[in-house]
C-alpha positions, 0 to 999 in steps of 0.5 A, a space after each residue: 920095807 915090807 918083805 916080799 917074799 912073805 907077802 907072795 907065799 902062798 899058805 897052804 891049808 889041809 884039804 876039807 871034806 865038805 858034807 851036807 847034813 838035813 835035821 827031819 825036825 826042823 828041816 835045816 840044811 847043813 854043810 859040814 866043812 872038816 879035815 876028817 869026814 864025819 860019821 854023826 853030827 847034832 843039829 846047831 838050831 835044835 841042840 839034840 837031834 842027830 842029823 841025817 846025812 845026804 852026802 860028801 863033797 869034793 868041792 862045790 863049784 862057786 864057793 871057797 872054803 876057809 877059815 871062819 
């Protein structure tokens, strides 16, 4: 018989800074999802490019966060 009381807990994760990143090369648009709010970030579609930052978020309507 399963146990109930494991099966209702509720797990609690560390709250996530969410920011949004644009690359000027490609024109990619990237959000962030980290414990710690980042100070520079790479582009993921050109590798080498440092990404400019446009802002921090501290949820965003719609959308759920978790673990990939």
């Amino acid at each position: 018989m399963p146990n109930l009381e494991t099966m209702n807990s509720c797990n609690t994760f560390p709250q996530l800074a969410t920011t949004l990143w644009h690359c000027d090369r490609c024109s990619t648009f990237v959000s962030i999802h980290s414990p710690t709010v980042l100070c520079e970030a790479l582009c993921p579609a050109c590798c080498d490019v440092l990404l400019e930052f446009c802002g921090k978020f501290n949820s965003m309507p719609g959308i759920q966060f978790g673990d990939a």
